[in-house]
C-alpha positions in Angstrom: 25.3 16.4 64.2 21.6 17.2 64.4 19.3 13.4 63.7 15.1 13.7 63.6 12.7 14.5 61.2 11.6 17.7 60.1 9.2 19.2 57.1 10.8 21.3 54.7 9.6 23.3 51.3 11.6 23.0 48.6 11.1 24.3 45.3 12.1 22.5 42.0 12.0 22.6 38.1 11.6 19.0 36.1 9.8 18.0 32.8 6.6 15.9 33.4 5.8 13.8 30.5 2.4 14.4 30.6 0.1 11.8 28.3 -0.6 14.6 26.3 3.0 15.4 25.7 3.9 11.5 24.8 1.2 11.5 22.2 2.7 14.7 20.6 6.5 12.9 20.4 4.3 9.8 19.4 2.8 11.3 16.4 5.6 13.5 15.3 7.7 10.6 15.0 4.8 8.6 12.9 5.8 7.8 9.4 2.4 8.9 6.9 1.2 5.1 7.5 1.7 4.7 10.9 -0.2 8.1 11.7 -2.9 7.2 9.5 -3.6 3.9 11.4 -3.2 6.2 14.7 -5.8 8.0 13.1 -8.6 5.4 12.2 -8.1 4.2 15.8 -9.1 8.2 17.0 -11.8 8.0 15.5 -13.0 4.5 16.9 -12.6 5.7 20.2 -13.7 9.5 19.9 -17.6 10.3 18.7 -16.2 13.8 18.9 -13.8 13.3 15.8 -14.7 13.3 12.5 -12.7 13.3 9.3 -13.1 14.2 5.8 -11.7 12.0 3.0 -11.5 13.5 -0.7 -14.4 12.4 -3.8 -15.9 10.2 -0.8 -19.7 10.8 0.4 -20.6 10.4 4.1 -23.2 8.9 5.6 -24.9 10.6 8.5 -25.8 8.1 11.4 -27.9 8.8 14.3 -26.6 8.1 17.7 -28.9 7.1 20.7 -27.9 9.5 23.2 -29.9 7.0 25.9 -27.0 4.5 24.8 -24.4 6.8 25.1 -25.1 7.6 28.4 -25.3 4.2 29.4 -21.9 3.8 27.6 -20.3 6.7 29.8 -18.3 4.5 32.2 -16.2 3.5 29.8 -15.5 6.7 28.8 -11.6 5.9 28.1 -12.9 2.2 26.3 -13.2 2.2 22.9 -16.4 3.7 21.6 -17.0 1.9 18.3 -20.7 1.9 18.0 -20.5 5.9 17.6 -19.0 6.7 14.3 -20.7 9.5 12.7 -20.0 8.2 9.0 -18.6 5.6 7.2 -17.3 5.8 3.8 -18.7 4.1 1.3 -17.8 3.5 -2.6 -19.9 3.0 -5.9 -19.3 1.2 -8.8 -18.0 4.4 -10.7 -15.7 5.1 -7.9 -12.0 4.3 -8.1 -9.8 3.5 -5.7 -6.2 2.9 -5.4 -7.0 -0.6 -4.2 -8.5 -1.4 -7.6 -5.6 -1.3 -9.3 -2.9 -2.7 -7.4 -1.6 -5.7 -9.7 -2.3 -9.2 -7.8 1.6 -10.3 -6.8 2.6 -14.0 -6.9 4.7 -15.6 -3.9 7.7 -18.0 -4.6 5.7 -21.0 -3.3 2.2 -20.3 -5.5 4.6 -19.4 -8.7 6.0 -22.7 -7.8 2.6 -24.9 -6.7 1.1 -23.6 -9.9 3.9 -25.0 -12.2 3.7 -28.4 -10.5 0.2 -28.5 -11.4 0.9 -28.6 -14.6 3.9 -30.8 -14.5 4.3 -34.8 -15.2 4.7 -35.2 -11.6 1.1 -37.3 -10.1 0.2 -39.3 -7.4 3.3 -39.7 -4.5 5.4 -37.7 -6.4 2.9 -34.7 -6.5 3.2 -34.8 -2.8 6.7 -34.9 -2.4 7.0 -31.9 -5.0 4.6 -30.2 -2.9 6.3 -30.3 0.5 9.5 -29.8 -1.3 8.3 -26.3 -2.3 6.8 -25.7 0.5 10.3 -25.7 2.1 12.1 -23.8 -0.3 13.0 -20.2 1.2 12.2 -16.6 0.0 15.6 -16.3 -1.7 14.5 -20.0 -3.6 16.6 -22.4 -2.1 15.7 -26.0 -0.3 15.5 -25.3 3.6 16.0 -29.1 4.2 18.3 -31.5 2.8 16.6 -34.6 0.8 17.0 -36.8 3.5 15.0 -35.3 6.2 12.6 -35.0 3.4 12.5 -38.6 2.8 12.1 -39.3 6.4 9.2 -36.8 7.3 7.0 -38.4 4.4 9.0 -42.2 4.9 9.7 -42.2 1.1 13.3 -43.4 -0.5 15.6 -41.0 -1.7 15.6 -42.2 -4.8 12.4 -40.7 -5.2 13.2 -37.4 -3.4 16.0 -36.9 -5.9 13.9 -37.4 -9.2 11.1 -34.9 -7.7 13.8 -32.3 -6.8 15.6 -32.5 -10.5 11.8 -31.8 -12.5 11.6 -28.8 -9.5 15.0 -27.8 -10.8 13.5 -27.6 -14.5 10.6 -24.9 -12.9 11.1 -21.0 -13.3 12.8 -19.3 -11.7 16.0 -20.4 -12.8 18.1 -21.9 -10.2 15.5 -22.4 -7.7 15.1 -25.4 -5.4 18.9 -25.4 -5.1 20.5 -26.3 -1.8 23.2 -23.7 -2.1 24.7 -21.1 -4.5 27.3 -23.5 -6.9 23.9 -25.5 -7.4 21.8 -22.8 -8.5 24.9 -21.7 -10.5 25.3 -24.9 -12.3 21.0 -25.4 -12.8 21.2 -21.7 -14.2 23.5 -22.0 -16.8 22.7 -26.0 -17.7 18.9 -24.3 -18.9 20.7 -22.0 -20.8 22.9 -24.2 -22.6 26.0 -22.8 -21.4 27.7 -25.3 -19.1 31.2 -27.1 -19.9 32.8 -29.4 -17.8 35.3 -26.8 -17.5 32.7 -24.0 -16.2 31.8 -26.8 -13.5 34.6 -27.7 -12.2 35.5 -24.1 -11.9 31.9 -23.2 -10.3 31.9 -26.7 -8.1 36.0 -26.1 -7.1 37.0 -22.7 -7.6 34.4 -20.1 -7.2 35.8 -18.4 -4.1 39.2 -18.3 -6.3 36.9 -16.8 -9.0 35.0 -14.1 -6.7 38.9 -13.2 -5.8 39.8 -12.5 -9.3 42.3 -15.2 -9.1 42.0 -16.1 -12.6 46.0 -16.4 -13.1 45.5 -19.7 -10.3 42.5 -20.9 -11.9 44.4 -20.6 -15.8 47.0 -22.1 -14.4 45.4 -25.3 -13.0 42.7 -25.5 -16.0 45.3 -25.1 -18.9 42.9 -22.1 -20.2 44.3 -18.7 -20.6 43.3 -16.2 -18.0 41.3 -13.9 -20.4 38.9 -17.4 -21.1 38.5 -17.5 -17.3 37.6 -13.9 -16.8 35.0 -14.8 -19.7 33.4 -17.4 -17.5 33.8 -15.4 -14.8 31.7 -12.8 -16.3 29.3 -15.2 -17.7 28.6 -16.1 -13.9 28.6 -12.6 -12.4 25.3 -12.6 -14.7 23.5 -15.4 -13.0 21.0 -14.7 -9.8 22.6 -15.5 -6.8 19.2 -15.7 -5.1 16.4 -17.0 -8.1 13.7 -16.7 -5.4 14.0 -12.6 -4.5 12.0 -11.4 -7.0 8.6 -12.5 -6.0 6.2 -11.4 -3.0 6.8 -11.9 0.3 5.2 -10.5 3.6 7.6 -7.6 4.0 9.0 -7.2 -0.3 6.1 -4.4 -0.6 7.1 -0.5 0.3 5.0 2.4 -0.1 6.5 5.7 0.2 4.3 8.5 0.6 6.5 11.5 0.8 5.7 14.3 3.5 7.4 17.1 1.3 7.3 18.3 -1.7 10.5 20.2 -3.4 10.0 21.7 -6.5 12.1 23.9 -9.0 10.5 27.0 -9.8 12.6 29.2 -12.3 15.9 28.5 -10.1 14.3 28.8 -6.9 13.3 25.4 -4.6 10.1 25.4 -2.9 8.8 23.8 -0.4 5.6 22.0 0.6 3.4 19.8 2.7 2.2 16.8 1.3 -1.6 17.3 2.3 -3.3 14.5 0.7 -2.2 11.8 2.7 -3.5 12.1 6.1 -7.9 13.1 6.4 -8.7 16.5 7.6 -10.2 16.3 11.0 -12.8 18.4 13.0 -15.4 17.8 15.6 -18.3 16.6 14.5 -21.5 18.6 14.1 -23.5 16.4 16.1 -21.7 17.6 18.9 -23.6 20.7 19.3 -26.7 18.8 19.2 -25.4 17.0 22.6 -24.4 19.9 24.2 -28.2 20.9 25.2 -28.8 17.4 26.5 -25.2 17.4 28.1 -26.6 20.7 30.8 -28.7 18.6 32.4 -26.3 15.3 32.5 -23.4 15.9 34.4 -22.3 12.4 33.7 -22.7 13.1 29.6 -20.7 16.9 30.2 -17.8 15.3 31.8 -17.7 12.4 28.9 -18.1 15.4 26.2 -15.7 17.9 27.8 -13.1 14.7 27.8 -13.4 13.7 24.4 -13.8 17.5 23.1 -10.1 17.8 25.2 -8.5 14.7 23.6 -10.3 16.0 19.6 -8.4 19.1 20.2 -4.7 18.0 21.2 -4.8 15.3 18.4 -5.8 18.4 16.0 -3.3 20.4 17.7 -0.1 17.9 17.4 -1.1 16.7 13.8 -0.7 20.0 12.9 2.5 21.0 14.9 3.5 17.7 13.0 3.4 19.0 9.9 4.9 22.4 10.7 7.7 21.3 12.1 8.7 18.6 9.4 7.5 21.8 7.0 10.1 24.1 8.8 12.5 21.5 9.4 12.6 20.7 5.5 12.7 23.8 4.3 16.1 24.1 6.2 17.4 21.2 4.8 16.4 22.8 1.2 18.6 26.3 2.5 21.6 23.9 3.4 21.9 21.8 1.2 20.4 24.2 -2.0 23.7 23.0 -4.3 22.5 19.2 -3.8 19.2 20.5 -5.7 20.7 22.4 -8.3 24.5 20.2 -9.0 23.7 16.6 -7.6 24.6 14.4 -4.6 28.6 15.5 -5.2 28.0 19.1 -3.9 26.3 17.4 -0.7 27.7 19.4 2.4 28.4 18.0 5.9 25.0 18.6 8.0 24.5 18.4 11.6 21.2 18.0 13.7 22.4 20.9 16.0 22.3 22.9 12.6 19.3 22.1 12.2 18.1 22.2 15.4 19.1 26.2 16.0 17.8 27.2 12.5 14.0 25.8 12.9 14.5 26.5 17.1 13.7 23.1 18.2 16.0 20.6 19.9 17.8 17.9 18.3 16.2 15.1 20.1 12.5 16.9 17.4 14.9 16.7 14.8 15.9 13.6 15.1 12.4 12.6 15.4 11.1 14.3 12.7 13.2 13.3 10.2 13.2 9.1 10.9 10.8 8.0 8.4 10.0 11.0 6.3 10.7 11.5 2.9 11.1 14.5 0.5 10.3 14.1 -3.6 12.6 16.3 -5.2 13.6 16.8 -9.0 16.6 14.6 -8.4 14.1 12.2 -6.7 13.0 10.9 -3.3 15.1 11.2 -0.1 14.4 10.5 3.2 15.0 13.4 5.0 17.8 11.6 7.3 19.9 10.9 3.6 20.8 14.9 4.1 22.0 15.0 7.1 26.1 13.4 7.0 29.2 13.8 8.0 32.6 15.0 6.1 35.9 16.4 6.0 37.1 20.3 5.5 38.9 21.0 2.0 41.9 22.9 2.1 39.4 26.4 1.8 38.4 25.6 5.3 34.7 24.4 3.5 33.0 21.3 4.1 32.8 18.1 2.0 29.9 15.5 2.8 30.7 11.9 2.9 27.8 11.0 0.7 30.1 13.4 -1.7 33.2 12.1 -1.3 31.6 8.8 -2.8 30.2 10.5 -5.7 33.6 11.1 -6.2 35.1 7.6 -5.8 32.2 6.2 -7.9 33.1 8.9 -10.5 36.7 8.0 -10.7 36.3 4.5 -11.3 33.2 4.9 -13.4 35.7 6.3 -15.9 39.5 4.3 -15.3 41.1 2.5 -17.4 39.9 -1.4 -16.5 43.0 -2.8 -17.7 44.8 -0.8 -15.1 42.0 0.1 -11.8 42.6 3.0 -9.6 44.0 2.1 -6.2 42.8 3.4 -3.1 46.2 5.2 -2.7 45.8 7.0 -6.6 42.0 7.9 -5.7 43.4 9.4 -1.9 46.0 11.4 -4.6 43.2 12.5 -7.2 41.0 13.8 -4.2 43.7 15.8 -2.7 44.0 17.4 -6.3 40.6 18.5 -5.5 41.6 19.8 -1.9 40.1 17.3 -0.1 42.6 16.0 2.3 41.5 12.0 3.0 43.4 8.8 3.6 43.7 5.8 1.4 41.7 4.0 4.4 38.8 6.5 4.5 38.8 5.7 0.9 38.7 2.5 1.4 36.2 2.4 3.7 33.7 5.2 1.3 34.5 2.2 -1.5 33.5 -0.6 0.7 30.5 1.5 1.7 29.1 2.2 -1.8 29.8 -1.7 -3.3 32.8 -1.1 -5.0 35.3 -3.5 -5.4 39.2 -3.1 -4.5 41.3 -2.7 -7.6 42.5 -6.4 -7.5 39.3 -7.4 -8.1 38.5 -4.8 -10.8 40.9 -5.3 -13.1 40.5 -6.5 -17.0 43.3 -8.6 -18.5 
């Protein structure tokens, strides 16, 4: 056994994520907003870039190449005093800005009706910090007695503030949990009984498991005036508060693909209007003179010219390869576009993958985030892409199918008597599709559906 040290050459093969390569996966895996913002910080940081925005006039701005030079040790720093334009608007522009409607949260809905109310002085106060801890969904956060203590008031008080708040729209808000907000909803309609109380305040678990036979029983009511209450309730707003703004209740889609239907035929294409087009900016051949004799400005120019180009380069591969990557999904899945979500058929990234001749790692990136506007409406692109079962014919049936299926069956059964699991397993073998009363179970469960116990009608 030979020990000691010796040099050796060896020859290998490995990836090396270069920075340039990172920001290609970076941006291909953008969402429209997210590249957009990657965008506006380019062109902070680039004097190279420039972008072109549509019924927008630029503004040409000179830059002092003295100060540019003087800038070129930060040549990787953020170069914001360099823009070559900035956008600006008249007063017989539009925008979409202009028009978004103004959106009221929870707590100002709620502030603004206390304004208004008979509630002054101490109680005004209490009302206030009340409402200010009354969630997103509308009910209280804190229970009266914490209240009390915080602003060293009695609870008598606390309890007359909180029943006016009760008496404030939404319906049901300021509630302290769901058989409250139950009982406030249908006391300002003019629909609550003793009975409907007790049931709500006792029972409600009883009456979510369709136990009405238990509750009729106990009540001395017959079972179809319970399944009346119960769907008198079922109508009410479990949460009174979700319907106003929050933070996060605002989604924009901007869809990356268009799909349209043109005699029979689907085609595809790029959504182009929601990123700028970029290109280097014209007063970059202006520097190049004065860069010949500035070795220092060269090397700066030559750097940014570099970085211009690659984020030119992977926007557009960006676009290409959701482009090509769509228009497979369109080939696959071409009876989705033409029958509906039933005739969905099982769909695999490796499918994928080997048709556009990419991996399935870009697939998979590609399609997070990105939608497609289609006839039937708009899908992101990962909606397509689901597992199944084979029917008898050795073909494929999607999940996202099967569940059409389910919801179809019970869409149209007989309420009095609800499809089991084990009848809709039968009906979908009649169709060839060979699944088991727990798949269907679980494809029920999936799409909101209740079991059959809970569906029924008396």
């Amino acid at each position: 056994m030979k020990i000691g040290y010796e040099l050796t050459i060896e020859q290998t093969q490995k990836l090396s994520m270069t920075p340039e390569l990172i920001q290609a996966i970076q941006i291909l895996q953008y969402n429209n907003q997210e590249l957009n913002e990657y965008i506006d910080k380019e062109l902070l940081e680039n004097p190279i870039l420039d972008s072109e925005y549509p019924k927008e006039s630029d503004t040409e701005i000179d830059i002092d190449i003295d100060s540019l030079r003087d800038q070129l040790i930060q040549a990787d720093e953020n170069v914001e005093a360099y823009k070559q334009w900035e956008p600006h608007s008249t007063s017989d522009e539009y925008s979409y800005e202009n028009f978004v409607a103004f959106n009221y949260t929870l707590t100002e809905f709620l502030i603004e009706q206390l304004h208004f109310s008979s509630l002054k002085g101490q109680d005004a106060e209490i009302g206030r910090y009340i409402i200010e801890n009354i969630d997103d969904n509308g009910y209280l956060s804190m229970s009266l007695e914490e209240i009390c203590s915080v602003l060293e008031v009695d609870l008598e008080s606390c309890e007359r503030v909180l029943d006016a708040i009760h008496t404030f729209e939404p319906s049901g808000v300021g509630a302290r949990n769901l058989n409250e907000s139950l009982i406030i909803q249908l006391a300002s309609l003019g629909e609550l009984t003793d009975e409907i109380e007790f049931i709500i305040s006792n029972r409600l678990k009883d009456l979510a498991d369709n136990k009405y036979a238990l509750i009729s029983k106990e009540m001395g009511i017959s079972i179809p005036e319970v399944q009346s209450i119960a769907d008198m309730i079922k109508k009410l707003e479990p949460k009174p508060g979700r319907g106003f703004d929050s933070d996060n209740s605002i989604k924009y889609i901007l869809p990356d693909i268009y799909v349209e239907d043109v005699n029979g035929e689907y085609l595809v294409s790029s959504n182009d209007g929601t990123t700028p087009n970029l290109h280097i900016s014209s007063y970059y051949n202006s520097l190049i003179e004065e860069a010949k004799s500035d070795k220092e400005l060269s090397s700066y120019l030559n750097n940014r010219f570099n970085s211009a180009m690659w984020l030119m380069k992977s926007i557009e591969q960006r676009k290409k390869t959701i482009f090509n990557i769509a228009n497979a999904i369109v080939h696959f899945q071409n009876d989705f576009f033409s029958k509906g979500e039933r005739y969905l058929k099982p769909l695999t990234l490796k499918q994928i993958a080997e048709t556009v001749g990419v991996h399935e790692s870009t697939v998979s990136r590609a399609i997070n985030g990105k939608y497609m506007q289609c006839p039937r409406g708009v899908f992101e692109l990962k909606y397509f892409f689901t597992g199944g079962i084979l029917n008898e014919d050795g073909s494929g049936v999607s999940s996202n199918s099967i569940k059409s299926m389910i919801r179809e069956f019970v869409e149209g059964e007989d309420d009095k008597k609800p499809l089991s699991d084990s009848k809709i397993s039968e009906l979908l073998h009649e169709k060839g599709i060979d699944i088991s009363r727990r798949t269907v179970a679980k494809y029920r469960d999936d799409i909101g559906i209740l079991p059959s116990s809970k569906r029924r009608r008396f």
